[in-house]
Structure formats: C-alpha cells, structure tokens
C-alpha positions as CSV (number, residue, x, y, z in Angstrom):
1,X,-129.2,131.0,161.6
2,X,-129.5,134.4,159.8
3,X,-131.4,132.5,157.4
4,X,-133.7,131.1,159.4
5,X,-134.7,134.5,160.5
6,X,-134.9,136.1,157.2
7,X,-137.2,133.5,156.2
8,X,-139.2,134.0,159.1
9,X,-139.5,137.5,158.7
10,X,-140.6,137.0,154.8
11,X,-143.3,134.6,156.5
12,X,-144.5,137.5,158.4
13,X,-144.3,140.2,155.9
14,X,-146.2,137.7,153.5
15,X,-148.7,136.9,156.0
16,X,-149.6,140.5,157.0
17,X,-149.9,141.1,153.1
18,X,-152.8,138.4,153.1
19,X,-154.5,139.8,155.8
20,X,-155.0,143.0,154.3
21,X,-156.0,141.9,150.9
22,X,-159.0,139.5,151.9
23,X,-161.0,142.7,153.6
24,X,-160.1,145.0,150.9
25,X,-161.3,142.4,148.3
26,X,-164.5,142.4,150.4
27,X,-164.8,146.1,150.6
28,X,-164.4,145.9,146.8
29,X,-166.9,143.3,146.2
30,X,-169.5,145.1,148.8
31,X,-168.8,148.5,146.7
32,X,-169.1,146.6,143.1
33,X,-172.4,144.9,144.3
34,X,-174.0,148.0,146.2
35,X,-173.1,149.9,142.5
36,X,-174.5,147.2,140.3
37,X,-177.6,147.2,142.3
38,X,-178.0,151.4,142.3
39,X,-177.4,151.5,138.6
40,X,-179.9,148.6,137.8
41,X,-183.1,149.4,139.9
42,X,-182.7,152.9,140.4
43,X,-183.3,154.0,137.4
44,X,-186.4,151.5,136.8
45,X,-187.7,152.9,140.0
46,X,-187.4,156.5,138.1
47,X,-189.2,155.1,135.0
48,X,-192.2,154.1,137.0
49,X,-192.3,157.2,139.2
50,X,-193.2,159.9,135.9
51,X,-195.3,158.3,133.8
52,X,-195.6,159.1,130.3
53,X,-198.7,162.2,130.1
54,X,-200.9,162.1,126.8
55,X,-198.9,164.3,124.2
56,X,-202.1,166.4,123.6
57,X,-205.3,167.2,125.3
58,X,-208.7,167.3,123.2
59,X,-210.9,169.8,123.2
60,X,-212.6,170.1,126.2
61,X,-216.7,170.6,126.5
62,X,-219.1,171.1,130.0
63,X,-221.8,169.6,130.1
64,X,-222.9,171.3,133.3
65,X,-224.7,169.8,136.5
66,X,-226.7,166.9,136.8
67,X,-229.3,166.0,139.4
68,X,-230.5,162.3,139.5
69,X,-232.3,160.2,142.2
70,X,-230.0,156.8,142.6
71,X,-231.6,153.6,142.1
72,X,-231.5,152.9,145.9
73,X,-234.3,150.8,147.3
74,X,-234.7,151.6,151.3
75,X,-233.9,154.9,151.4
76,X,-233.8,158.5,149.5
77,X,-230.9,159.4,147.8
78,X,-229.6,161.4,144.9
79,X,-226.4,162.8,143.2
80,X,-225.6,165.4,141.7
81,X,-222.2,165.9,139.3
82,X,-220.6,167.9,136.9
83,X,-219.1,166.7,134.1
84,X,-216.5,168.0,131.5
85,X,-215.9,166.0,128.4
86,X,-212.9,165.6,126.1
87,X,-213.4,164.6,122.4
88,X,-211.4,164.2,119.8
89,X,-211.4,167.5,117.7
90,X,-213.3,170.1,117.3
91,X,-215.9,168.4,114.5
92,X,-216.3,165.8,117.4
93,X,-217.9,169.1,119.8
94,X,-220.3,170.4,117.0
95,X,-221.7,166.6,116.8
96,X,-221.9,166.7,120.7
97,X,-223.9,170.0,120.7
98,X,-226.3,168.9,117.9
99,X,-227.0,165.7,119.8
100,X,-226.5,167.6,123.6
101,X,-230.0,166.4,124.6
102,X,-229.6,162.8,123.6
103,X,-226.2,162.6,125.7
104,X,-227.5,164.2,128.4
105,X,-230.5,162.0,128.5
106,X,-228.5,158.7,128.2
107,X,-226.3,160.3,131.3
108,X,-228.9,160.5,132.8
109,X,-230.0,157.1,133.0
110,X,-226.8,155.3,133.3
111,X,-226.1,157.5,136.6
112,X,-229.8,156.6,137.9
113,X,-229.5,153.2,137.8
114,X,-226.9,153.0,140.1
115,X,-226.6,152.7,144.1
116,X,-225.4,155.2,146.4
117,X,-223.3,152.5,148.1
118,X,-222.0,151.7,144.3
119,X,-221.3,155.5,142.9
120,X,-219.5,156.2,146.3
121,X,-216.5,153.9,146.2
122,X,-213.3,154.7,143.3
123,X,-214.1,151.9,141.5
124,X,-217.8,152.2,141.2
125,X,-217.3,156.0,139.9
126,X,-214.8,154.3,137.9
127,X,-217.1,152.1,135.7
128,X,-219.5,155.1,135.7
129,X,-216.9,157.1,134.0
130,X,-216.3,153.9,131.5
131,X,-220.4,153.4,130.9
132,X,-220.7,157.4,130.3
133,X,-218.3,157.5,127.9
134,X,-219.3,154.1,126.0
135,X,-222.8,154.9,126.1
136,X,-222.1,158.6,124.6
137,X,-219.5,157.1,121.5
138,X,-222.9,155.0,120.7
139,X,-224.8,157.9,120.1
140,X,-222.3,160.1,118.7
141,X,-221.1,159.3,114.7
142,X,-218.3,160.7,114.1
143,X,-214.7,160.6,116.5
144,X,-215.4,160.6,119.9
145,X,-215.2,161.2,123.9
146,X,-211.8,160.3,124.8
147,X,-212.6,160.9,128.2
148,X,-214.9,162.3,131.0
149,X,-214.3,164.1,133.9
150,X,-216.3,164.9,137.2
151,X,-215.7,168.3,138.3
152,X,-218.3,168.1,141.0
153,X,-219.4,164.6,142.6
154,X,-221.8,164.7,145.6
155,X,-224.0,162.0,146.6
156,X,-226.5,161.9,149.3
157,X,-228.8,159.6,151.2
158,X,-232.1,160.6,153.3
C-alpha cells in the first residue's frame, strides 16, 4: 500500500511537470516567431524608408520665369514657372549659356502645347519635366541636364 501511493504521487508530480512545459514551450515558440519576424522585416522596412540620395549635385543654373499661354481650346489660360536646371559639370553650363535662347525657345514650346487640365495634375508636370529635359539634351552637345526643377509653378484659367 505505501507503494501504491508513492506511485501515485510520482503520477502527480509527473503530470503537473507536463502541464507547465506545454505553455512555456508555447511562450517560447510565440517569443522565437515574434523575434524572427522583427529581425526579418524590420530592417527591410528601414531600407525602404531612407533611400539612397545622389552622391553629388551638378551644377545648378536658373533659367528665370516663363510666361506661356496653354494650348487650351474653350477658355484663356496661361502659366507661368521658374525653372532651375542641373547639368553635368560646369563645361555643360558654358554650352547652356551660349545656346540660352535656343533652350528657352524649345521650353517654350513644349510648355505651350499643353493643357491646363494636363500641366495641373503630378503626373502631367511630371512628363513636362521629362520633355524639358529631353528636348534641351537635343539641342545641347556636350554632357547634359541631369535634371530640372520648378521653383515656381502657377497655372491659371480665364
């Protein structure tokens, strides 16, 4: 009989010690997965948050303000923007100011053929950043305009 309730009270030692075991090897696993999920996405999250900025800025030139009636049909309407270029080096901005009035000519006409309702949304000022600039590194010979910034952008319909 004293046998009989040692083994019964083994039973219930060994019992208790399985009870505790299964939820700590859950808090475990819950700790290892929450971990392994911190230490693979977090840091790609971080990655995309700073993206890399151009090493070096070219040499920036104004080309002041421009005036233009849009190429709208019912109504009256105009823009007028400022625009800062950046070229390449600095033999880039002595071509540039030898050929100032072609540029500012072939501006000029790429902004006046557009629509107010086109020049007013991101995307349409967008590919009338990408046309400048394409349009000017056909005229100019050597390097080129990296990029093109509107300092001022106003448009307005009568």
């Amino acid at each position: 009989m004293a046998e009989e309730a040692k083994e019964a009270q083994e039973g219930k030692k060994g019992g208790s010690k399985k009870l505790l075991f299964i939820p700590l090897l859950l808090l475990i696993l819950a700790g290892a997965g929450g971990g392994a999920y911190f230490f693979l996405f977090a840091k790609k999250e971080k990655k995309e948050e700073h993206a890399p900025m151009p090493t070096q800025v070219g040499v920036m030139m104004d080309l002041g303000v421009f005036t233009v009636n849009l190429a709208d049909r019912d109504t009256d309407a105009f823009a007028r923007v400022s625009i800062t270029l950046e070229l390449s080096n600095e033999k880039v901005r002595q071509e540039v100011e030898k050929r100032l009035p072609i540029i500012k000519d072939a501006i000029i006409d790429v902004i006046s053929s557009k629509t107010s309702a086109v020049v007013k949304t991101p995307e349409g000022r967008e590919n009338l950043r990408l046309e400048i600039i394409r349009r000017i590194n056909t005229i100019l010979l050597e390097g080129g305009v990296r990029n093109i910034y509107f300092t001022e952008f106003v448009v307005q319909t009568t």
